[in-house]
C-alpha positions as CSV (number, residue, x, y, z in Angstrom):
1,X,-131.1,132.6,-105.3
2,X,-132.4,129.7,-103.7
3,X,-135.6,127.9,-104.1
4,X,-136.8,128.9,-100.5
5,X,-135.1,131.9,-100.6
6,X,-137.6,132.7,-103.4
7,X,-140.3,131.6,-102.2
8,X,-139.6,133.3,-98.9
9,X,-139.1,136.5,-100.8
10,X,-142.3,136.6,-102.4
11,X,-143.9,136.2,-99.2
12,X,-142.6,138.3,-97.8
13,X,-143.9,140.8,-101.0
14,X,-146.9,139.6,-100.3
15,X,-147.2,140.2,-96.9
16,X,-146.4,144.0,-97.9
17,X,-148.4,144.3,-100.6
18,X,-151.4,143.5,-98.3
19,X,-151.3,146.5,-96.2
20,X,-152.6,148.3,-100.0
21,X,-155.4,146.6,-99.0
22,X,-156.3,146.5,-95.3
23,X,-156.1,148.9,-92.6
24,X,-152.8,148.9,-91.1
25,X,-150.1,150.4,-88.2
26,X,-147.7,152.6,-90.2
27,X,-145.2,152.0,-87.0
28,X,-145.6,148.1,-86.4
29,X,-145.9,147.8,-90.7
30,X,-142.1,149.8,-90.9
31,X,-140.9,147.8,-88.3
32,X,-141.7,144.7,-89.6
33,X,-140.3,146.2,-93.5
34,X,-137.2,147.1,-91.3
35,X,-137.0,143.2,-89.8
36,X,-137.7,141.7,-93.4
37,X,-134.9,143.7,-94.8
38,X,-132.6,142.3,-92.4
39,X,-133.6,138.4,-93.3
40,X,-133.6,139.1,-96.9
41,X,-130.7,141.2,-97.7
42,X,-127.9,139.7,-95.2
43,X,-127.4,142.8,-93.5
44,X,-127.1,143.0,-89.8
45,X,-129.5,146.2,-89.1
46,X,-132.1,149.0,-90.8
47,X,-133.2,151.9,-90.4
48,X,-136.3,154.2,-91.2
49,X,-136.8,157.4,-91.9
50,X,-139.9,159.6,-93.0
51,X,-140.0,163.1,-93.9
52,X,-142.9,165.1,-91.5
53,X,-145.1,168.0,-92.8
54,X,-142.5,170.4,-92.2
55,X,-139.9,168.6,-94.2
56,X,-138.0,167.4,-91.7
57,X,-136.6,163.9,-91.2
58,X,-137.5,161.7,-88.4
59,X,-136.3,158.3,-87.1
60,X,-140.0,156.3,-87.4
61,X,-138.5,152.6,-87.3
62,X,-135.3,150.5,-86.9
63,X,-135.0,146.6,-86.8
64,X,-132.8,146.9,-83.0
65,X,-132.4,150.1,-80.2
66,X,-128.7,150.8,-81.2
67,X,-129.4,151.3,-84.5
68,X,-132.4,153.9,-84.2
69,X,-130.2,155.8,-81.5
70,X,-127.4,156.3,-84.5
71,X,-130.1,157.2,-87.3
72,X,-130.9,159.6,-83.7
73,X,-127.1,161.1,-84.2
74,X,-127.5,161.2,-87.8
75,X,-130.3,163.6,-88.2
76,X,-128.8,165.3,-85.0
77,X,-125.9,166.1,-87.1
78,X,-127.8,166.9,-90.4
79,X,-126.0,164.1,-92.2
80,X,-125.1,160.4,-93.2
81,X,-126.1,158.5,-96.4
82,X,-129.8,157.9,-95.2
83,X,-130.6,162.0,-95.5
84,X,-127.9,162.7,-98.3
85,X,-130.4,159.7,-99.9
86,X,-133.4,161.7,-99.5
87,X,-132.0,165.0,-100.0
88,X,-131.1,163.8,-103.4
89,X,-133.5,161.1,-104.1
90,X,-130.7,158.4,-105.5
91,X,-129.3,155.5,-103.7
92,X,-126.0,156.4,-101.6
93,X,-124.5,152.0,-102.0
94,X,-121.6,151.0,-100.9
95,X,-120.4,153.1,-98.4
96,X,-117.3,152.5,-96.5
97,X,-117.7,153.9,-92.9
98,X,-113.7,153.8,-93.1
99,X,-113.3,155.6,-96.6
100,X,-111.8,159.2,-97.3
101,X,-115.3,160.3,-98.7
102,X,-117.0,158.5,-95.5
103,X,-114.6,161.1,-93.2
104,X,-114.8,163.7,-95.7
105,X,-118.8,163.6,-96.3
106,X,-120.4,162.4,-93.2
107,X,-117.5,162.1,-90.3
108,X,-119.3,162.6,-87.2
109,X,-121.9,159.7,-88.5
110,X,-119.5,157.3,-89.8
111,X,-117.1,157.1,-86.7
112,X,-120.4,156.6,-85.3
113,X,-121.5,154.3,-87.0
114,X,-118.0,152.5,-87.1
115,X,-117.8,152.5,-83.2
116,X,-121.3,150.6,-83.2
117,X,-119.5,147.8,-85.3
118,X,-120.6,148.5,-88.8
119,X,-118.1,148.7,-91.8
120,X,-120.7,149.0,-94.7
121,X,-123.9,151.2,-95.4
122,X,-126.4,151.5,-97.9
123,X,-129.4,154.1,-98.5
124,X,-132.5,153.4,-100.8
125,X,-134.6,156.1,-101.2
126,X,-138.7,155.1,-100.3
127,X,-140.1,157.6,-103.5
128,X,-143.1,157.3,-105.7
129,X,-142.2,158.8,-109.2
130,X,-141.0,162.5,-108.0
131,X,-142.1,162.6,-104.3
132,X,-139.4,161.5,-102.1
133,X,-141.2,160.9,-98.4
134,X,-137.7,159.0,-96.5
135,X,-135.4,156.4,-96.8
136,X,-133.9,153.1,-95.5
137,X,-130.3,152.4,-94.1
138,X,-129.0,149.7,-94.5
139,X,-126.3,148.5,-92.3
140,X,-123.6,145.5,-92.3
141,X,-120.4,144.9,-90.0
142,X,-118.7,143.3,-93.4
143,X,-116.9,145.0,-96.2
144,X,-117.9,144.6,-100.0
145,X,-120.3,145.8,-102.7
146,X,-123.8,145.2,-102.3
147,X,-125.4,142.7,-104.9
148,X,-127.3,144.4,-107.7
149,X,-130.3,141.7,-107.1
150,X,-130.1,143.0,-103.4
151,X,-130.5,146.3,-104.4
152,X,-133.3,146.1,-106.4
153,X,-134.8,143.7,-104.0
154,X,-134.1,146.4,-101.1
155,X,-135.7,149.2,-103.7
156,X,-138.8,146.8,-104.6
157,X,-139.4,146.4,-100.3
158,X,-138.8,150.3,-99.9
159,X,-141.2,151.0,-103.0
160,X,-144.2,148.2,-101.7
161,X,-143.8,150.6,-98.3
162,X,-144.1,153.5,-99.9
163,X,-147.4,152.9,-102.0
164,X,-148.7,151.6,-98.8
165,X,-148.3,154.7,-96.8
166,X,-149.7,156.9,-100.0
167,X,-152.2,154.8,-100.7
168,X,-153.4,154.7,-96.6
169,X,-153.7,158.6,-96.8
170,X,-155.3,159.0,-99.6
171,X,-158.1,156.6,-98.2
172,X,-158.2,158.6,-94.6
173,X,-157.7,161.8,-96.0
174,X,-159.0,161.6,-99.4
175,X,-156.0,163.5,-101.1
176,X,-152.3,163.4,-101.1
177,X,-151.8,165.0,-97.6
178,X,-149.8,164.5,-95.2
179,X,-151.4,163.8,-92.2
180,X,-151.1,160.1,-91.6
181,X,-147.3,160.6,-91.4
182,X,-147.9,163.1,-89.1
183,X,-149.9,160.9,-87.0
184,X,-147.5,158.2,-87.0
185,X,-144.6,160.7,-85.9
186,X,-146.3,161.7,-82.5
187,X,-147.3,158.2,-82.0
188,X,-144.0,157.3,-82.2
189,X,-143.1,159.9,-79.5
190,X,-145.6,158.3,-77.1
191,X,-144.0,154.4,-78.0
192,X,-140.8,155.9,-76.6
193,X,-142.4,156.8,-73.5
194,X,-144.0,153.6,-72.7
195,X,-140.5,151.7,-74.0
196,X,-139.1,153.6,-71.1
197,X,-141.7,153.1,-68.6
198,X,-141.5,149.3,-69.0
199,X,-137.9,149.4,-69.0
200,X,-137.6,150.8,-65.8
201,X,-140.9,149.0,-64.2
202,X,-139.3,145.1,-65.4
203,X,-135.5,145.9,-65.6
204,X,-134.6,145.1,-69.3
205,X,-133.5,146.6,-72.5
206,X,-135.8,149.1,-74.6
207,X,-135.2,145.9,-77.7
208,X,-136.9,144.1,-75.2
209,X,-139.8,146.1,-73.7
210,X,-140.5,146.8,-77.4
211,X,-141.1,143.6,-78.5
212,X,-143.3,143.1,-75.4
213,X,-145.6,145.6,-76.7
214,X,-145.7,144.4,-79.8
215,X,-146.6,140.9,-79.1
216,X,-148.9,142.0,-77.2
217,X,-151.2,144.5,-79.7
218,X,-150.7,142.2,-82.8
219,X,-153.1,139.5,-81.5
220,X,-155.2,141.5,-79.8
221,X,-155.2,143.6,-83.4
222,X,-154.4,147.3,-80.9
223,X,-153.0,149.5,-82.2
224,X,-149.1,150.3,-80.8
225,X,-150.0,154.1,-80.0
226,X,-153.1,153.3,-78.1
227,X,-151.8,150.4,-76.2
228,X,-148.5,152.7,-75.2
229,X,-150.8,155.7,-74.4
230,X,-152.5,153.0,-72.0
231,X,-149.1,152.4,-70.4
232,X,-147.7,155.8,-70.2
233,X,-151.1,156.7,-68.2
234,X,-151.3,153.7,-66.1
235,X,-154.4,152.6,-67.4
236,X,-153.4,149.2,-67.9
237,X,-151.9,146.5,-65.8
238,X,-148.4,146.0,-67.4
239,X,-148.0,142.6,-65.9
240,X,-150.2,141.6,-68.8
241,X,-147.8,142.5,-70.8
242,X,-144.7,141.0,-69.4
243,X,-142.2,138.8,-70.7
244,X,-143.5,135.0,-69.8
C-alpha cells in the first residue's frame, strides 16, 4: 500500500474511532463508514444493514440511492450475501453475481444486483465477539478475488462501527439494550420522507436531496432526524437548504 494510501487509512481509523468518544449520529456516522469503504477498498458501492429489536434486518445506510433500493429487494426477498452474512456471522467474499451458487443461493438478488451493473459482492459481518448486530455489502462492477489486506481492512472499518454503536448505548441506556438502534431505524423512516419531499419540491434525485440535508446539519451540528422531521412538517424554509 502506498504511503498516502496509509496515511489516508489511518485517518480515516481515526476518524471512526472518535465517535467511541463523542456523541454522535448513528445515520450520518454509517453513511460516512459506507462512503469510506468505497475510497478505501476500490469498490464502487456499500451497503448497511442493522438488525432491530425484533431481529429483523433493516437497510440503515448505503454510499448511493440505487444501491439502498437493491439491499431494499434483498431483505424483501429474505436473501443475498449481506443477510446469509449475518444469519451466519462469517464473511460471504467473493461472490460472483453470475455464478451457479449466485443463481442457485440468492437468484432473485443477484440478477438484481447484476442488472444494476455489479459483477462482484462481498459481506463482512459488523459483530462484537458473539453478538452479530448487521453487516456491510460490498459491491464492484469488476470480477476477481478480493485482497486479503482489503478484507481485513473492510472487517477492521465494520468492527471500529460496531464498538461505536455498543459503546453509544451503553452510555444512553446504561446496559447492552437495544434501543439506540431502534431509534436510528424510525429516524431513518422519517429521512426518507423528507428525501422525498425535497425531491419533488426542487426536481432532483433522492442522491441528491440527501446530500443537501446532510451538508446542511453537519455544520450546524443537527441532527439528520430532527432537521428531516423539520422538513416533512414544514417547519423550515427548505430554500435554506438548497443546492447553491
Amino acid at each position: 500500500m502506498a504511503m498516502a494510501s496509509q496515511q489516508r487509512t489511518l485517518e480515516i481509523l481515526v476518524e471512526a474511532v472518535d465517535s467511541l468518544i463523542d456523541d454522535f449520529d448513528l445515520i450520518d456516522f454509517l453513511h460516512r463508514l459506507a462512503a469510506r469503504c468505497v475510497e478505501l477498498l476500490d469498490i464502487e458501492a456499500v451497503g448497511v444493514m442493522i438488525v432491530n429489536p425484533y431481529g429483523e434486518l433493516q437497510v440503515i445506510a448505503a454510499s448511493d440511492e440505487h444501491t439502498r433500493l437493491l439491499e431494499l429487494f434483498a431483505l424483501q426477498h429474505d436473501q443475498g450475501p449481506c443477510v446469509e452474512c449475518y444469519r451466519t456471522g462469517q464473511a460471504q467474499l467473493d461472490i460472483d453475481l453470475s455464478s451457479s451458487r449466485a443463481t442457485s443461493d440468492f437468484g432473485p438478488f443477484a440478477a438484481r444486483a447484476r442488472a444494476a451493473g455489479f459483477r462482484t459482492t462481498h459481506a463482512i459481518p459488523m459483530r462484537l465477539r458473539h453478538q452479530v448486530i448487521g453487516a456491510l455489502n460490498l459491491f464492484d462492477s469488476r470480477g476477481g478475488r478480493i485482497s486479503e489486506p482489503d478484507v481485513q481492512l473492510a472487517q477492521a472499518l465494520a468492527d471500529v462501527a460496531t464498538i461505536a454503536i455498543l459503546q453509544q448505548r451503553t452510555i444512553e441506556q446504561g446496559n447492552i439494550d437495544k434501543a439506540q438502534l431502534q431509534a436510528a431505524l424510525h429516524s431513518r423512516v422519517v429521512i426518507e420522507q423528507a428525501k422525498g419531499v425535497l425531491a419533488e419540491r426542487w426536481q432532483v434525485g433522492l442522491d441528491e436531496a440527501f446530500e443537501s440535508l446532510r451538508s446542511y446539519a453537519r455544520p450546524r451540528q443537527l441532527r439528520l432526524a430532527d432537521l428531516a422531521q423539520e422538513v416533512v412538517q414544514g417547519s423550515l424554509d427548505t430554500d435554506l437548504l438548497a443546492p447553491r
